[in-house]
N, C-alpha and C positions, 0 to 999 in steps of 0.2 A: 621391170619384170611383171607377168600376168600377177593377177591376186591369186587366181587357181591354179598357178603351177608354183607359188612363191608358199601355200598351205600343205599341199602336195608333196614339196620335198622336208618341209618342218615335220609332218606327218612320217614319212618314211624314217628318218632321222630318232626322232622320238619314240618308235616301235623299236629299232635298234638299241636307244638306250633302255628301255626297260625292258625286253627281253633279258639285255646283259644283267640290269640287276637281277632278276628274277632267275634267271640259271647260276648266279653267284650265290644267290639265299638259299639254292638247293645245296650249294657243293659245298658251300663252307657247313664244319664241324659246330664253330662254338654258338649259343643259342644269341646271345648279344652281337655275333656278326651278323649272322641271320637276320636279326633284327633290324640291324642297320639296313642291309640289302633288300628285306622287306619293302619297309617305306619309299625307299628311292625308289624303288618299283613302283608304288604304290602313286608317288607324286608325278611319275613319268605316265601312267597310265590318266591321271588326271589331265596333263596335257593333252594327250589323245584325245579326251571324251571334248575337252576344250575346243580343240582346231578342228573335232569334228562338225562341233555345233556352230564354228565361225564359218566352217567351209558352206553348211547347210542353210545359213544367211546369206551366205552372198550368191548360192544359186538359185536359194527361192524369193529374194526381196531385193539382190542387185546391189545393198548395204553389207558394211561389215564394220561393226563394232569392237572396240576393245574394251568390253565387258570386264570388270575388274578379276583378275586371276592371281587368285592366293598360293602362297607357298611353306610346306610343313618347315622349312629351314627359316621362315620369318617368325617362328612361334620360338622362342630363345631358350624356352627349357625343353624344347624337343630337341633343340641339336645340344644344348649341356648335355642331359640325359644321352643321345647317342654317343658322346664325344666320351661321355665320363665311362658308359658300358662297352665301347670295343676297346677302353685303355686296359683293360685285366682280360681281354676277350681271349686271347690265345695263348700260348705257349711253344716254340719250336717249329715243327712242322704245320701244327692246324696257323700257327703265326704265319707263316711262311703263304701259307696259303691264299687265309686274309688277305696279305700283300700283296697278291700274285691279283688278285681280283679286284682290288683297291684300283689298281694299275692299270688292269682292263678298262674300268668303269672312268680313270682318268684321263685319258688319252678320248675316248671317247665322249666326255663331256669334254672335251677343249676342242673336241672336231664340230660337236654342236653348237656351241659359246660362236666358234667360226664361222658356222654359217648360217649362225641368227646374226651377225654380226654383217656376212654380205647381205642380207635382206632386207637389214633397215636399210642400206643402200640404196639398195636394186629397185625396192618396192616406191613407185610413183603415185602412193595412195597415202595423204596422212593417219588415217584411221589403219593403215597396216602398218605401218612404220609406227605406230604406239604398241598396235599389238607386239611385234614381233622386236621394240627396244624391250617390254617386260618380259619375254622371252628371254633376251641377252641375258638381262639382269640376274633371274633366276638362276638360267644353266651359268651366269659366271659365278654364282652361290654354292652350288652345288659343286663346282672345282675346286674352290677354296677351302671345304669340308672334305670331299675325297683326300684332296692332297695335304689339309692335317691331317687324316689319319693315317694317310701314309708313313709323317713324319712321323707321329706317334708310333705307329707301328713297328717303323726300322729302326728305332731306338739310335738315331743319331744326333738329337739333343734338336734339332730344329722342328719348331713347332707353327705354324701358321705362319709359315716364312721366315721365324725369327728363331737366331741360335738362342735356345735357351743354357745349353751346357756345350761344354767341350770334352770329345772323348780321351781330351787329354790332361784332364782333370781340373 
């Protein structure tokens, strides 16, 4: 796959998930989901500015680096803190809601996870193929936190994959 059409769609991809966060931090009620939806947005726009600046290497120097790229979910009291503030985040319907967005945001990180996943692949370049496995890495991070808080959220006792309780006592 080109480098420029293998940046190109990681770019595309990457505006779609933070959008999604960023229209969920509008709609959800409680200030702690918000919060959450914030950041995610927040990390995803950091991609952007990322793949913008790798894109702008390799049209103006013919190079492309995988430049070391951080993530808010590697900093382990930033996802406690989100994980610990959307556990009392809702109630009922603003719950419900939560969920409904959670869901959004997760299907959509496992579309991304997928096809930074065809790209290490595809890409015939080693210095994109690093980039674009920490890419994997990341959005497969950020699935793993979406979809605990889903569990959390739908109160079915399973929690980061693991049953913690059973609803049958």
């Amino acid at each position: 796959m080109i480098i420029e059409e293998a940046i190109r769609s990681a770019l595309e991809y990457e505006h779609r998930v933070r959008d999604t966060y960023a229209e969920a931090a509008k709609a959800v009620g409680p200030p702690d989901a918000r919060r959450f939806f914030e950041v995610m947005a927040r990390e995803e726009q950091g991609h952007i500015e990322y793949l913008l600046d790798r894109q702008r290497e390799w049209q103006e120097k013919g190079v492309l680096t995988a430049a070391a790229l951080g993530s808010a979910l590697a900093d382990e009291g930033w996802t406690r803190s989100a994980t610990e503030g959307l556990q009392g985040a809702a109630d009922g319907d603003a719950r419900t809601s939560v969920v409904e967005h959670l869901y959004v945001a997760l299907r959509l990180e496992e579309t991304v996870s997928a096809h930074y996943r065809i790209l290490v692949d595809a890409v015939e370049h080693a210095d994109a193929e690093r980039l674009f496995r920490r890419f994997l890495e990341i959005e497969d991070g950020h699935v793993a936190v979406v979809q605990a808080e889903i569990d959390f959220q739908s109160g079915t006792g399973v929690f980061y994959g693991m049953q913690e309780f059973t609803l049958d006592g």
